[in-house]
N, C-alpha and C positions, 0 to 999 in steps of 0.2 A: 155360142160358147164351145168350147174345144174340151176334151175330157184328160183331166191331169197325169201325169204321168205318173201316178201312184195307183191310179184306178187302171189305167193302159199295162201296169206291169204285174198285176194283175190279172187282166184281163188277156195279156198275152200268156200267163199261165197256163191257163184252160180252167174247165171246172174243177170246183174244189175238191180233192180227192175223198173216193171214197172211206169209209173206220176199218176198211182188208189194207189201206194202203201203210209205207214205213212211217214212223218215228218221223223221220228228216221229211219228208214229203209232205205231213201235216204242219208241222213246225214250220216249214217255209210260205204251207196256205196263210197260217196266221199270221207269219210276221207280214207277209204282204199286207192284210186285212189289217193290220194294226199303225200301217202308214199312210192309211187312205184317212186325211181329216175331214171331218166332221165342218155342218152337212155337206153332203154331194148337191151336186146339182140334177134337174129333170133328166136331161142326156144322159148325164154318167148313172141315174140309177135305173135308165134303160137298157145302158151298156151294160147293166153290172147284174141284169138278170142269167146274163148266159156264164155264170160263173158257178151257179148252182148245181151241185153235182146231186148224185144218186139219192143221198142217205144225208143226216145230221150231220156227220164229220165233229162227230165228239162236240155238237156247237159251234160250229164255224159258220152251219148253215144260219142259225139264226141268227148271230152276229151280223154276217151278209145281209139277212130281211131285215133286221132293223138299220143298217147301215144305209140301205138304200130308202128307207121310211124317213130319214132326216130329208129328204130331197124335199121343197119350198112346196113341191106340187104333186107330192105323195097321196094326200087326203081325197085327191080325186082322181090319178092316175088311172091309164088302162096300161099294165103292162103285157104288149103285144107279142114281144118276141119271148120263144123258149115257152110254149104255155103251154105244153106238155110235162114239161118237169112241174111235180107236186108244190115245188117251193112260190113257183112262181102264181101257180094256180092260188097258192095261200094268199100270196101277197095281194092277188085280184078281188077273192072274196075279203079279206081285211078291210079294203078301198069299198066293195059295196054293202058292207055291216054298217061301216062309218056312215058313208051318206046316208044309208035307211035308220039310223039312230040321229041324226043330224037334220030328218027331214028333206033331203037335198033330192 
């Protein structure tokens, strides 16, 4: 599968900007974030880890983690890349709550 070009433009953005960044700079995070439909696919919500910037971003960041949670193979995912950033680290422990409440 190929990652849509809503998630790619996106993703060519860079990480979501920091809550020090302008007005217009977040505003363009979210309009991107708001044309990425629902679910993503496994690839693209692997892609879509290196999007996660510093901070919340006034909620953008969580939108991002749940955006990427619609992915078919979310529930057991390991996301590899970018596992320094706090966001992603959530997203990892989320995937191993689940299974240990799941039995898995």
């Amino acid at each position: 599968m190929t990652i849509r070009r809503a998630v790619q433009e996106l993703l060519d953005a860079g990480p979501l900007p920091s809550e020090e960044a302008s007005e217009e700079e977040i505003a363009s995070a979210q309009h991107l974030l708001e044309q990425i439909a629902k679910p993503v696919s496994g690839e693209e919500a692997q892609a879509l880890t290196a999007a996660f910037g510093s901070d919340d971003c006034y909620g953008l960041s969580w939108t991002l983690l749940h955006l990427i949670e619609t992915a078919p193979s979310a529930h057991n995912a390991n996301y590899s890349q970018n596992t320094d950033n706090p966001w992603v680290e959530l997203l990892n422990s989320r995937v191993e709550f689940g299974k240990e409440n799941r039995g898995v």
